[in-house]
LOLUMNU-726208 format. One record per residue (C-alpha): residue in three letters; x, y, z; residue number from 1. Coordinates in steps of 0.1 Angstrom, whole numbers. Last residue first. Layout:
N
@residu:ALA, x:X, y:Y, z:Z, num:NUM
...
END
This chain:
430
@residu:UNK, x:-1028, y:-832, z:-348, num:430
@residu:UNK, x:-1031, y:-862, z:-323, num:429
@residu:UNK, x:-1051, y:-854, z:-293, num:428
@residu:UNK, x:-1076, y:-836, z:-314, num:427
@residu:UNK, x:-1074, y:-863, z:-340, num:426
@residu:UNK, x:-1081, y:-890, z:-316, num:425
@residu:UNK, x:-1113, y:-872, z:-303, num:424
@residu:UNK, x:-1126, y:-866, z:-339, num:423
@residu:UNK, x:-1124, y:-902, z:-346, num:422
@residu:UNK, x:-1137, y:-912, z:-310, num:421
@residu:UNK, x:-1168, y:-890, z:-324, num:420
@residu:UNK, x:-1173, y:-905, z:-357, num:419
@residu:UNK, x:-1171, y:-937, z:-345, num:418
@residu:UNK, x:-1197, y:-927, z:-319, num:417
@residu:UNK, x:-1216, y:-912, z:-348, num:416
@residu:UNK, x:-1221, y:-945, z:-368, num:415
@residu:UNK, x:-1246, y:-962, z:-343, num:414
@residu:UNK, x:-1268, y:-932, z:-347, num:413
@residu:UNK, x:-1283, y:-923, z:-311, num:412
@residu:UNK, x:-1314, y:-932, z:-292, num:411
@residu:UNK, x:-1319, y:-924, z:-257, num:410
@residu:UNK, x:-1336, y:-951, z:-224, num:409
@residu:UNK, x:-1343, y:-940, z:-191, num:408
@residu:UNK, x:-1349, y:-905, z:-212, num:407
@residu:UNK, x:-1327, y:-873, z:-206, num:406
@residu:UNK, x:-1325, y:-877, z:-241, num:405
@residu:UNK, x:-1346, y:-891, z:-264, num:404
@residu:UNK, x:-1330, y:-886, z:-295, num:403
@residu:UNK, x:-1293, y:-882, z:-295, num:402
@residu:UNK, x:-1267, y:-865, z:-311, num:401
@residu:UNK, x:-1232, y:-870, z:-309, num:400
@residu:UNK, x:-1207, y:-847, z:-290, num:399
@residu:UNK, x:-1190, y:-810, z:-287, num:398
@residu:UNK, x:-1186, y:-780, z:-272, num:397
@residu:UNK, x:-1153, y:-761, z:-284, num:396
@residu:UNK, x:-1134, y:-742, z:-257, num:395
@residu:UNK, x:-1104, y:-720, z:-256, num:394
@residu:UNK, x:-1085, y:-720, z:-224, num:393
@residu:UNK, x:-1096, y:-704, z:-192, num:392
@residu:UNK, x:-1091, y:-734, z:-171, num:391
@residu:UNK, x:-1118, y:-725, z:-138, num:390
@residu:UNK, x:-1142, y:-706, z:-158, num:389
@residu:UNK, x:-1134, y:-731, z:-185, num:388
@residu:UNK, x:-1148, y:-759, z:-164, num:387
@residu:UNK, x:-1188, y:-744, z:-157, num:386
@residu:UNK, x:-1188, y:-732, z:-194, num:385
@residu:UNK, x:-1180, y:-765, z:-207, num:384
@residu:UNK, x:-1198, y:-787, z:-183, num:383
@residu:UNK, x:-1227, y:-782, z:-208, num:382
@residu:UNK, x:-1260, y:-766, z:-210, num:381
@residu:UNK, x:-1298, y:-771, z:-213, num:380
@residu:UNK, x:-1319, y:-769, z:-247, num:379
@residu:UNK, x:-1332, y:-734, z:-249, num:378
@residu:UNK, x:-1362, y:-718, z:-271, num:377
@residu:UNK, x:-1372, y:-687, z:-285, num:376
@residu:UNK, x:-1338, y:-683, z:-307, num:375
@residu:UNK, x:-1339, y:-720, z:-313, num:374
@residu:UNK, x:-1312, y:-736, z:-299, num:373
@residu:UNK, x:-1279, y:-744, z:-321, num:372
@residu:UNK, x:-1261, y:-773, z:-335, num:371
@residu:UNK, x:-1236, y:-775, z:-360, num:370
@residu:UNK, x:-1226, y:-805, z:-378, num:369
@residu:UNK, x:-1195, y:-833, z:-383, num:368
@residu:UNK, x:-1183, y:-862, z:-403, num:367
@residu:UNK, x:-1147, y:-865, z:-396, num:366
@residu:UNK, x:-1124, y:-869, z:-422, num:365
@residu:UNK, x:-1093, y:-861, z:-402, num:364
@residu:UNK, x:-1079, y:-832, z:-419, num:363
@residu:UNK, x:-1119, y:-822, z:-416, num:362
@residu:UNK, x:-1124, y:-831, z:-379, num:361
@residu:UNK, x:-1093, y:-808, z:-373, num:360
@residu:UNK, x:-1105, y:-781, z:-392, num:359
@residu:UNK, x:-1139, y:-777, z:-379, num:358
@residu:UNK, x:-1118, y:-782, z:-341, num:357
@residu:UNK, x:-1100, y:-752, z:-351, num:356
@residu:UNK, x:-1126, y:-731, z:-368, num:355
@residu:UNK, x:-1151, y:-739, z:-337, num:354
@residu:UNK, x:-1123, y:-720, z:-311, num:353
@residu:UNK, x:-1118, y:-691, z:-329, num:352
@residu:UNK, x:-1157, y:-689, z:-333, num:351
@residu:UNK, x:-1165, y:-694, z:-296, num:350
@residu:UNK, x:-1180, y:-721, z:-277, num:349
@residu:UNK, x:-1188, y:-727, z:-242, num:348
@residu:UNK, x:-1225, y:-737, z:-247, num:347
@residu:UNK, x:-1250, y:-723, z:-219, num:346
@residu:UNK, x:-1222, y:-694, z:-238, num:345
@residu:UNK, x:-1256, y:-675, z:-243, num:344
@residu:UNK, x:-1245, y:-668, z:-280, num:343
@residu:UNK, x:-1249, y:-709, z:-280, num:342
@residu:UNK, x:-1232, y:-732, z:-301, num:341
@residu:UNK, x:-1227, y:-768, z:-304, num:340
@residu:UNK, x:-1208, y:-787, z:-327, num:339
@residu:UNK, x:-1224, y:-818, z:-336, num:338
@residu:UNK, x:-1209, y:-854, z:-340, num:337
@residu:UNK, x:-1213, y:-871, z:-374, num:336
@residu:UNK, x:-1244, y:-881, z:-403, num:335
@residu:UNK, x:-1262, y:-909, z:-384, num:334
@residu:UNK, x:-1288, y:-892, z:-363, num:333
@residu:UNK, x:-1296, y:-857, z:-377, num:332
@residu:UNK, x:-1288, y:-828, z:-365, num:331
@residu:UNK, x:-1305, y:-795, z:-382, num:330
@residu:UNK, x:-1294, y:-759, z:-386, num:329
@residu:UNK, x:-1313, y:-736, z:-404, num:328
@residu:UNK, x:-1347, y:-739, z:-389, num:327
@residu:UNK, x:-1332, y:-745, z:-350, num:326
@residu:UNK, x:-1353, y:-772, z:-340, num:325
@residu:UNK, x:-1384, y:-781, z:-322, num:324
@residu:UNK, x:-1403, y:-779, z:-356, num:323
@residu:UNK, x:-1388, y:-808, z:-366, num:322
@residu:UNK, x:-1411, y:-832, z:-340, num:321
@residu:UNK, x:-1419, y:-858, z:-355, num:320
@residu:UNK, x:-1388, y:-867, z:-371, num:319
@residu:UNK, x:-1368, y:-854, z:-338, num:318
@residu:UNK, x:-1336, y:-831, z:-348, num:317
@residu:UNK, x:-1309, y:-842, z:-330, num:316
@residu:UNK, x:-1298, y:-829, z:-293, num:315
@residu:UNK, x:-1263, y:-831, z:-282, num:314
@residu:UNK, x:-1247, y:-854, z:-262, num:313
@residu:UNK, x:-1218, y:-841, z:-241, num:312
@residu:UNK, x:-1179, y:-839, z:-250, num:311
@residu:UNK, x:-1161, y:-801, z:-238, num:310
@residu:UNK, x:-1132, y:-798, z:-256, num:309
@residu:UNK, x:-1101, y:-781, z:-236, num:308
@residu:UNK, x:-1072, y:-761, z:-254, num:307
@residu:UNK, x:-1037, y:-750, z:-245, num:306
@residu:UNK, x:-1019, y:-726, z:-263, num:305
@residu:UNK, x:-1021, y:-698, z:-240, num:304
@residu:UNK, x:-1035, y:-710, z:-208, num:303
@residu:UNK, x:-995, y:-727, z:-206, num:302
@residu:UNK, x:-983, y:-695, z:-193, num:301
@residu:UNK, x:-1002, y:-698, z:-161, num:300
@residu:UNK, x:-982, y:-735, z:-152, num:299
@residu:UNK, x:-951, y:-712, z:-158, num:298
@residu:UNK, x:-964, y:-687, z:-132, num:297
@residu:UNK, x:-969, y:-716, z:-112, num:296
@residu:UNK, x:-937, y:-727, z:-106, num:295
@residu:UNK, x:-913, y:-753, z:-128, num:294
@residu:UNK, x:-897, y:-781, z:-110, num:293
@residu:UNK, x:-913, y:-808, z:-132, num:292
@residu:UNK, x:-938, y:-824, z:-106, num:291
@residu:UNK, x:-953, y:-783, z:-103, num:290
@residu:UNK, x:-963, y:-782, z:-142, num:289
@residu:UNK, x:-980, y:-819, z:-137, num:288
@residu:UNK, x:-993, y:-806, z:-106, num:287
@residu:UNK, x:-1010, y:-775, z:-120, num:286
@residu:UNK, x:-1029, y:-799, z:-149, num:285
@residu:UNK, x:-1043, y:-817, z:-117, num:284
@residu:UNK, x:-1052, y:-787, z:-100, num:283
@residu:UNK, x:-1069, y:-772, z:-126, num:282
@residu:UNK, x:-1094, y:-803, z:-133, num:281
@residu:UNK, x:-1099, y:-805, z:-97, num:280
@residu:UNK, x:-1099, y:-770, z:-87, num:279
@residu:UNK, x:-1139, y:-775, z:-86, num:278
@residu:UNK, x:-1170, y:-760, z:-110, num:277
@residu:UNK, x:-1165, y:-791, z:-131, num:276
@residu:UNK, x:-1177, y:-815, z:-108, num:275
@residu:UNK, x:-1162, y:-837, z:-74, num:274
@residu:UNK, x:-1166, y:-807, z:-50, num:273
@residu:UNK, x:-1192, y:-798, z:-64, num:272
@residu:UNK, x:-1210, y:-771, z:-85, num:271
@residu:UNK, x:-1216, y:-793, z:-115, num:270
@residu:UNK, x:-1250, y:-782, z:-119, num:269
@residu:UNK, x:-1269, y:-809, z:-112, num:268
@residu:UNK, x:-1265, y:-830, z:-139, num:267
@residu:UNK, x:-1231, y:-829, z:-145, num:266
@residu:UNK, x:-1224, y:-842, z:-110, num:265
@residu:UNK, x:-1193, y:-864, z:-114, num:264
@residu:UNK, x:-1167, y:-849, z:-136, num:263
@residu:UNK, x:-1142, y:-877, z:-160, num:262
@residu:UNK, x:-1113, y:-857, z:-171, num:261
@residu:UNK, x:-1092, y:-868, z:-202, num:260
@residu:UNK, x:-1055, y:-853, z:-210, num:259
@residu:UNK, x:-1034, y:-848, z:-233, num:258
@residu:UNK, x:-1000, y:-836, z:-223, num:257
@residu:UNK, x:-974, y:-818, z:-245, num:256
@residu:UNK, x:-948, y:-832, z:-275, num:255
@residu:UNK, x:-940, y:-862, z:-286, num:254
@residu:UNK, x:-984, y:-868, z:-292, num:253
@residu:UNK, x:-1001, y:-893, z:-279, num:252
@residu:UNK, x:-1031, y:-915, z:-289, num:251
@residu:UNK, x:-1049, y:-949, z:-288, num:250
@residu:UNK, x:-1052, y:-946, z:-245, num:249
@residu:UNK, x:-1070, y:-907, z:-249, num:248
@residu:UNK, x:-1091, y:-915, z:-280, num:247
@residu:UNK, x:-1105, y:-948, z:-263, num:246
@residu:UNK, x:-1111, y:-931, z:-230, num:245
@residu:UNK, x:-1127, y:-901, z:-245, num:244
@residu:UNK, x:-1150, y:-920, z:-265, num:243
@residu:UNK, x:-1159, y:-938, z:-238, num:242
@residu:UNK, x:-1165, y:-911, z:-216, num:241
@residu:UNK, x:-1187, y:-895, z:-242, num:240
@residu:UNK, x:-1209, y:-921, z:-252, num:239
@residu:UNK, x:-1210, y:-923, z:-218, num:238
@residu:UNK, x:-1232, y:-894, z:-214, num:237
@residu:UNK, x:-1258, y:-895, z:-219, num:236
@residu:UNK, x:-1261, y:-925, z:-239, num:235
@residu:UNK, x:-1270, y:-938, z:-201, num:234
@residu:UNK, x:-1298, y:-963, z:-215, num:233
@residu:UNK, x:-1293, y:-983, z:-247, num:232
@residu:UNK, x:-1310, y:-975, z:-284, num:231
@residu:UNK, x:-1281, y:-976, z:-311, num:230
@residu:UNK, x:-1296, y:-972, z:-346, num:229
@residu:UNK, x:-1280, y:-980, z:-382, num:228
@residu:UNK, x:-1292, y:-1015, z:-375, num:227
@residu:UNK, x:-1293, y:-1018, z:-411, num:226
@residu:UNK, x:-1334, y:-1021, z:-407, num:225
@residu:UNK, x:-1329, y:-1001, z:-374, num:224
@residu:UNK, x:-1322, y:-1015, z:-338, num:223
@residu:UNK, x:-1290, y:-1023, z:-327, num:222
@residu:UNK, x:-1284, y:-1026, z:-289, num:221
@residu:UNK, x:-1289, y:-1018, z:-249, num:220
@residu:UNK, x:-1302, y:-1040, z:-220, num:219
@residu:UNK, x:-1329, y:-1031, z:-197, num:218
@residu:UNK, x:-1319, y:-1025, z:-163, num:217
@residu:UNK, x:-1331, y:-993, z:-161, num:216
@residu:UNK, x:-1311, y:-973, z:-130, num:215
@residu:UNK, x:-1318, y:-969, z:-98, num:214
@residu:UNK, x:-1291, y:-950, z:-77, num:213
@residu:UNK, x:-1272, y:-955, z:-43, num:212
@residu:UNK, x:-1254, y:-930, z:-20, num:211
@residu:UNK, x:-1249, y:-953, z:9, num:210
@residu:UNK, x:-1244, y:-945, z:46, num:209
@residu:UNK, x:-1236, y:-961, z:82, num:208
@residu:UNK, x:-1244, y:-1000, z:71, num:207
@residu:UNK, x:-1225, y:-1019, z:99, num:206
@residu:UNK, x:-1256, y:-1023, z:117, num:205
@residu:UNK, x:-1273, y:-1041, z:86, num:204
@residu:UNK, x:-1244, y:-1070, z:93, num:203
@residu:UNK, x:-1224, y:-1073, z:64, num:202
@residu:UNK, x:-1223, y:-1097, z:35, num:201
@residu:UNK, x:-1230, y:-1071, z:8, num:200
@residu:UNK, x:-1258, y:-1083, z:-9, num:199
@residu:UNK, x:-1276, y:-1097, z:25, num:198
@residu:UNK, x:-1268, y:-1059, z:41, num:197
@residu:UNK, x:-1286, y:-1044, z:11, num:196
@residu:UNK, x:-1311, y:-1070, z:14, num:195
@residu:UNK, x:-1312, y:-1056, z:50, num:194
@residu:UNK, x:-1312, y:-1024, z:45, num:193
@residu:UNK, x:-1339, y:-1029, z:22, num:192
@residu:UNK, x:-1363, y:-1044, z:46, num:191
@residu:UNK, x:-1356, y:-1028, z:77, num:190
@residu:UNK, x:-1391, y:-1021, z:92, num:189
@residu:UNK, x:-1400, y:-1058, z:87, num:188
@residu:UNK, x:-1438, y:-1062, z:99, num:187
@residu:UNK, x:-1444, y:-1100, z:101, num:186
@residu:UNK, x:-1470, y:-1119, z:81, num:185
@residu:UNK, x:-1453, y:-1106, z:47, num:184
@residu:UNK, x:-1456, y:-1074, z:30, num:183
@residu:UNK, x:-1451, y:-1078, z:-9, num:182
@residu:UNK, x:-1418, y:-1065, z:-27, num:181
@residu:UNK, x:-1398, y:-1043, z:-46, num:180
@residu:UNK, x:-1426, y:-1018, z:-58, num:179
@residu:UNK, x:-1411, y:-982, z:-70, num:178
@residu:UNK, x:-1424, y:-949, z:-56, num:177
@residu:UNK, x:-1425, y:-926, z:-83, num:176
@residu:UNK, x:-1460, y:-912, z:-89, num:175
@residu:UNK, x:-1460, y:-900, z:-49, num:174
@residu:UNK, x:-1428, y:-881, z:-41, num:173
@residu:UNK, x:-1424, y:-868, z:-75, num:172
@residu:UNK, x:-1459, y:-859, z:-86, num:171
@residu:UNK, x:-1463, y:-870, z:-120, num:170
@residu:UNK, x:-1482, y:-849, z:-144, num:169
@residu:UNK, x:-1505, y:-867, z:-170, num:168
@residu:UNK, x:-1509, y:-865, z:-204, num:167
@residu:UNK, x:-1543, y:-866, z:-224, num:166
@residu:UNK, x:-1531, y:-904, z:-232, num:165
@residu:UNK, x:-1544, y:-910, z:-194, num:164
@residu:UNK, x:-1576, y:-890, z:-195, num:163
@residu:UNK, x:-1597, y:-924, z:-186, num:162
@residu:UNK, x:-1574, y:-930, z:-159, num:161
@residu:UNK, x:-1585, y:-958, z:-137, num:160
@residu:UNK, x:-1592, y:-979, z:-172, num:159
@residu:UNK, x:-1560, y:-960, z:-181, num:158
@residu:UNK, x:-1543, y:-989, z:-155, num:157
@residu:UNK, x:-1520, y:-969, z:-136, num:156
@residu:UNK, x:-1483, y:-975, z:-144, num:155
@residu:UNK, x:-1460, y:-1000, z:-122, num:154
@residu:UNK, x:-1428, y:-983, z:-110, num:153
@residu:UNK, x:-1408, y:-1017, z:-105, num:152
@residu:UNK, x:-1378, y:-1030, z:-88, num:151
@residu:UNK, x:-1358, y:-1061, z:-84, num:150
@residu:UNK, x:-1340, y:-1061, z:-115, num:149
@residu:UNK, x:-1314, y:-1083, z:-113, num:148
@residu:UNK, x:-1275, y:-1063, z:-112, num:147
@residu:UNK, x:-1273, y:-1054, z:-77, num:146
@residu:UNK, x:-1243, y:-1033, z:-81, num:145
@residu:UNK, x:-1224, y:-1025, z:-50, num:144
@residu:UNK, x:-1190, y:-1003, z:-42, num:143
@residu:UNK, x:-1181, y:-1007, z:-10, num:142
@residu:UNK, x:-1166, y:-983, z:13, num:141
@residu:UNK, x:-1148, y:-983, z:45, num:140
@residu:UNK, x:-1149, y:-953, z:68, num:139
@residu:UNK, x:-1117, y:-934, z:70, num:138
@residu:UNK, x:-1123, y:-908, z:92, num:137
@residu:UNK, x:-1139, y:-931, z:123, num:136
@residu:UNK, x:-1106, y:-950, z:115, num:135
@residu:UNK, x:-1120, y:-984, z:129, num:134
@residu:UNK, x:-1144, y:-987, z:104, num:133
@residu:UNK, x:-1180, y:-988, z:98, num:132
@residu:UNK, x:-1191, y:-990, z:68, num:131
@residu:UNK, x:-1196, y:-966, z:36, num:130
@residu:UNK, x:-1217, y:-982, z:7, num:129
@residu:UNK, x:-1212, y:-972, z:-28, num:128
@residu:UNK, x:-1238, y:-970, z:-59, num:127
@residu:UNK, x:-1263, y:-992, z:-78, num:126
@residu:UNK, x:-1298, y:-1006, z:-80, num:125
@residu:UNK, x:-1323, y:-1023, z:-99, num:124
@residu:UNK, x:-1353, y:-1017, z:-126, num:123
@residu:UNK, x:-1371, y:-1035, z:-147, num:122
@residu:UNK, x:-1390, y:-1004, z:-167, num:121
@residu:UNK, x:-1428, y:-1001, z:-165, num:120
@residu:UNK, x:-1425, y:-962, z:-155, num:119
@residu:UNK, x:-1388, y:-949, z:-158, num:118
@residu:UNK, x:-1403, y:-929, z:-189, num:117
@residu:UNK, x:-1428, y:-912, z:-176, num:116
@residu:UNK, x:-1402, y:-890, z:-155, num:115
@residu:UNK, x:-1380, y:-876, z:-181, num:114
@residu:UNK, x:-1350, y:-872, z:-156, num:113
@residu:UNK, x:-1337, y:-837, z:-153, num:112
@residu:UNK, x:-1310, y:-848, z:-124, num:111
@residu:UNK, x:-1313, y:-870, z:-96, num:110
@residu:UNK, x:-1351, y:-875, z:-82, num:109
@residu:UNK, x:-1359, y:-888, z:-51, num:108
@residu:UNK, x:-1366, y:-922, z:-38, num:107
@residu:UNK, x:-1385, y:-940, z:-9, num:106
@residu:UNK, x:-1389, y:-975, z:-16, num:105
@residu:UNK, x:-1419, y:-996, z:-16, num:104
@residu:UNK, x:-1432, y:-1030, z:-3, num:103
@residu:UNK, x:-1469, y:-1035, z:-1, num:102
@residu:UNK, x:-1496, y:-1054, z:14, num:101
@residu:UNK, x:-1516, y:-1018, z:18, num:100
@residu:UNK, x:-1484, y:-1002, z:33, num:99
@residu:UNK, x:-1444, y:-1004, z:40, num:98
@residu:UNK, x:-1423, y:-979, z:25, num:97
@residu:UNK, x:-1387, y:-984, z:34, num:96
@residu:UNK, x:-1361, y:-956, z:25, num:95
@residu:UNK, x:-1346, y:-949, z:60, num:94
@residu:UNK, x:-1322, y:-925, z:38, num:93
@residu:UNK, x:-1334, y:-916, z:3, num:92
@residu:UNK, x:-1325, y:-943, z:-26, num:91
@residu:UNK, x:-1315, y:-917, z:-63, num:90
@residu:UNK, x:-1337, y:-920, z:-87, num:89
@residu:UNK, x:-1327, y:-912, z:-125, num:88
@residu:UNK, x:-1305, y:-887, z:-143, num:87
@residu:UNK, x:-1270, y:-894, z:-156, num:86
@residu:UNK, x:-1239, y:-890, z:-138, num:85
@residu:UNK, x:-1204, y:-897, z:-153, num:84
@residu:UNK, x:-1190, y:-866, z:-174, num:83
@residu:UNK, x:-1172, y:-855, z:-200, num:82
@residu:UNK, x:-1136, y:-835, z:-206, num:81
@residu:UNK, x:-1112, y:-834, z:-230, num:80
@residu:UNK, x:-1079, y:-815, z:-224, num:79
@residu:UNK, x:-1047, y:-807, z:-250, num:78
@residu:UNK, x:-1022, y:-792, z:-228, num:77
@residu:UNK, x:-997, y:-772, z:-248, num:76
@residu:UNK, x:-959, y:-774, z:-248, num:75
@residu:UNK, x:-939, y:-741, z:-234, num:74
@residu:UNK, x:-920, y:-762, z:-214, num:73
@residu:UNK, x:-909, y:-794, z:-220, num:72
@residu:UNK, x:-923, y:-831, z:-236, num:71
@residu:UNK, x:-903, y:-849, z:-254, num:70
@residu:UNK, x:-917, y:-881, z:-248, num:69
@residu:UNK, x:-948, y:-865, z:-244, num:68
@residu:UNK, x:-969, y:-871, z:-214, num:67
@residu:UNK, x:-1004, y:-891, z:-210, num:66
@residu:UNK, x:-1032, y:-877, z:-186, num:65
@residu:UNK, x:-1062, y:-894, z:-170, num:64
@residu:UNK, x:-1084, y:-875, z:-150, num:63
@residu:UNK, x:-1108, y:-892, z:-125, num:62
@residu:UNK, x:-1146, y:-883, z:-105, num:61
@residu:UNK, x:-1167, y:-906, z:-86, num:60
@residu:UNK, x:-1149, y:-922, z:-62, num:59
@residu:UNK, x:-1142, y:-889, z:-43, num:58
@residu:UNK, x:-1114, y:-883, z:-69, num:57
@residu:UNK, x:-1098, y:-910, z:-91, num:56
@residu:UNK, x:-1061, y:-903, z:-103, num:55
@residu:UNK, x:-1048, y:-915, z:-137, num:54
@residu:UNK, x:-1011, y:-915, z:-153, num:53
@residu:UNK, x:-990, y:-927, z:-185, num:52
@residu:UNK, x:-958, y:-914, z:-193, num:51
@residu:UNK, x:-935, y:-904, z:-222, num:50
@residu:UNK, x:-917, y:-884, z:-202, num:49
@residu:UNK, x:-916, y:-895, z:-163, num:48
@residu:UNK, x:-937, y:-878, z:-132, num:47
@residu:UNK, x:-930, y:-887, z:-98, num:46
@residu:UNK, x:-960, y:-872, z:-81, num:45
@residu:UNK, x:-959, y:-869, z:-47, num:44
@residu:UNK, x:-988, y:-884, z:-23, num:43
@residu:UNK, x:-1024, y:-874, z:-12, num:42
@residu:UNK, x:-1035, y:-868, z:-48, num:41
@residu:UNK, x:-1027, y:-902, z:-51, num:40
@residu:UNK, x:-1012, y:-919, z:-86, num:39
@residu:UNK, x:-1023, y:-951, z:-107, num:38
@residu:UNK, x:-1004, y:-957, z:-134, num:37
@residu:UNK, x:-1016, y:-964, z:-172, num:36
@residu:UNK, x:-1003, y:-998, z:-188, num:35
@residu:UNK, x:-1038, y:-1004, z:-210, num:34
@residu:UNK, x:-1052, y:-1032, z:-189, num:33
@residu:UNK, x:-1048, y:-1002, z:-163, num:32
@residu:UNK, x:-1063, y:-976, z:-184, num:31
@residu:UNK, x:-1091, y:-998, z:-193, num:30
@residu:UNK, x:-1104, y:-1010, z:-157, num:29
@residu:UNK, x:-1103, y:-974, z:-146, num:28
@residu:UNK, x:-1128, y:-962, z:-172, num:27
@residu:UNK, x:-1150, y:-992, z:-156, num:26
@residu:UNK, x:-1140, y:-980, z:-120, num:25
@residu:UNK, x:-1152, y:-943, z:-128, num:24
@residu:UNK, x:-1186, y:-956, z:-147, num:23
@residu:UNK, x:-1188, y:-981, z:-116, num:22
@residu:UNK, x:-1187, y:-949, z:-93, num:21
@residu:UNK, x:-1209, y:-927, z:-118, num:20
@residu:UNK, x:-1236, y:-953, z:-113, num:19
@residu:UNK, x:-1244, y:-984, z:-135, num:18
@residu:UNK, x:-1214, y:-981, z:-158, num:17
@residu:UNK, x:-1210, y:-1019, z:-165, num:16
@residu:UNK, x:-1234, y:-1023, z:-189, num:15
@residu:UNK, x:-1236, y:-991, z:-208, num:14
@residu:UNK, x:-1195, y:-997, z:-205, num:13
@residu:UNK, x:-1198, y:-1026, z:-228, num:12
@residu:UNK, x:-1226, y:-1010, z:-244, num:11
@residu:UNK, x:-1201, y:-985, z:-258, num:10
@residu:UNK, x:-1176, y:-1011, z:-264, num:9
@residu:UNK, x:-1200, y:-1026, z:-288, num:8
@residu:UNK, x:-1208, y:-990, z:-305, num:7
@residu:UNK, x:-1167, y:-991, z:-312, num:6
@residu:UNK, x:-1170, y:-1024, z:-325, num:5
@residu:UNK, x:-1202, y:-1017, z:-348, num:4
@residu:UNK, x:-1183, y:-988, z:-369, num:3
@residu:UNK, x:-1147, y:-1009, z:-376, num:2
@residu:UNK, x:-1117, y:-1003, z:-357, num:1
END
């Protein structure tokens, strides 16, 4: 598959992955057109060699797994794992604002988010719904995308700011109140819920919950004389996911299990029920042991071989900005995924570990670097850390680096997320 197709399915899933529940449902999409199974983690697993499995958690959260056809004891589990969230604004309860002619939504912030830059941007909304049912433990839930912009976080004018380009510090609960209306001659104290309501074709009274995001609705692609750039929001991290989905579904081994886990809540911490510091990830790989008759001290066994790369964006060196970067080791857009490192562990990486994946990317002609912090700075973490507490396999941190990120919009090299489902591939393959 050629460069620009895998940067098209990218923004295929930049466009449908509006919230980590339609990022889940999008990665679900493929493995079913792609023969995968669906299986409960309420129900038995009948588990076949040479299979093809997924199972969503809490919505937000799935692991996808294919067996050898000669799969037996003693193979290794071969594990990728990214994640679904992204920072942004997250729709409070009772969120209507109604005041001075205007319409406004209450939001909070999800996640690291570099605040300026969801100013000015056409925004609109996305998440799930929960209903009233007549199970009052299973509630019913929609999932809802309002796909046209409908909201805005106007800027002040620097006419009303003369020290505007001098920077300024938004407050949370007052900068970033988003317009999505004007006040008409009667008061409505409802007003989103019952847009919400309108979208769904429910009565507002059946609305119990939501957990619903704002994301930019703006439109990713190529930018660059050769297009050589990819500009698009959510880079972070669904370059990953997609990467992972396309390496997982395109190839197998005879022999072991390779998996792909999706985490929800990356961005927080990960300390959720849905997130890397759960039993998911463990308890899934547990079950596959369990399906075939063996016990637990056999699923224990497998630590030893196994392996689990941990795929996140990385950060690449910033033309204007150089000095922000590790002197000796630089990332640039364009010339392959990076290897991060950290003697921290903020990245989950060892030298063992980083000599196998080195060696896989170059059997596989993968165009890779190495990325580290500057030793008086820090750039954030990974799930990797968080997930191999809970797996204790070796662990490589990896992914493509971006510009921008954490921004409502991030910049990448449209080469490396070849280079990365490459890499991917390989490691499932070799």
């Amino acid at each position: 598959m050629k460069t620009r197709e895998h940067a098209e399915k990218l923004l295929r899933l930049v466009k449908e992955g509006t919230s980590p529940f339609h990022v889940t449902a999008s990665v679900e999409r493929q493995l079913s057109e792609a023969g995968f199974e669906k299986l409960s983690m309420g129900k038995d697993w009948g588990l076949d060699n040479g299979g093809k499995y997924y199972v969503v958690y809490n919505g937000s959260s799935l692991a996808a797994f294919t067996i050898g056809k000669r799969f037996a004891f003693g193979d290794a589990f071969r594990v990728a794992a990214a994640h679904t969230d992204f920072p942004g604004l997250r729709v409070k309860p009772s969120p209507e604002i109604a005041k001075d002619g205007y319409r406004q939504l209450n939001v909070e912030v999800y996640g690291g988010a570099i605040l300026n830059t969801w100013l000015d941007r056409p925004l609109s909304a996305a998440g799930r719904v929960a209903l009233r049912s007549a199970d009052v433990f299973c509630p019913e839930i929609r999932y809802v995308d309002m796909e046209k912009p409908f909201l805005i976080i106007p800027n002040l004018a620097i006419h009303l700011n003369r020290d505007m380009n001098k920077g300024v510090e938004l407050n949370k609960q007052k900068d970033l109140l988003p317009v999505l209306g004007l006040e008409g001659e009667e008061k409505e104290e409802d007003f989103f819920l019952e847009y919400l309501a309108d979208r769904l074709q429910v009565e507002k009274q059946e609305i119990l919950d939501y957990e619903l995001g704002l994301y930019n609705a703006e439109a990713g692609g190529f930018l660059g004389m050769e297009e050589e750039f990819l500009s698009a929001p959510r880079l972070d991290n669904l370059t990953s996911v997609q990467a992972l989905t396309t390496g997982l579904m395109e190839s197998g081994r005879d022999r072991g299990v390779n998996a792909a886990v999706f985490f929800d809540h990356e961005e927080i911490g990960s300390r959720t029920k849905q997130g890397a510091g759960s039993m998911f990830l463990s308890s899934v790989l547990e079950r596959i042991v369990l399906s075939y008759g063996w016990s637990r001290e056999k699923f224990l066994e497998t630590f030893a071989k196994s392996m689990l790369l941990s795929v996140d964006v990385g950060h690449a060196l910033h033309p204007n900005q150089a000095d922000k970067n590790d002197p000796t080791n630089k990332n640039v857009l364009g010339k392959g995924i990076c290897i991060k490192e950290s003697s921290s562990q903020s990245y989950a990486t060892d030298s063992e570990a980083v000599a196998v994946m080195q060696q896989i990317c170059e059997a596989a002609e993968v165009p890779y670097q190495k990325f580290v912090n500057r030793s008086d700075g820090s750039s954030g973490s990974t799930l990797g850390s968080i997930a191999s507490a809970f797996f204790p396999v070796k662990t490589v941190d990896m992914g493509v680096p971006l510009l921008a990120m954490h921004s409502s919009r991030e910049l990448m090299g449209t080469a490396d997320q070849e280079s990365l489902v490459r890499a991917v591939k390989a490691f499932y393959r070799l």
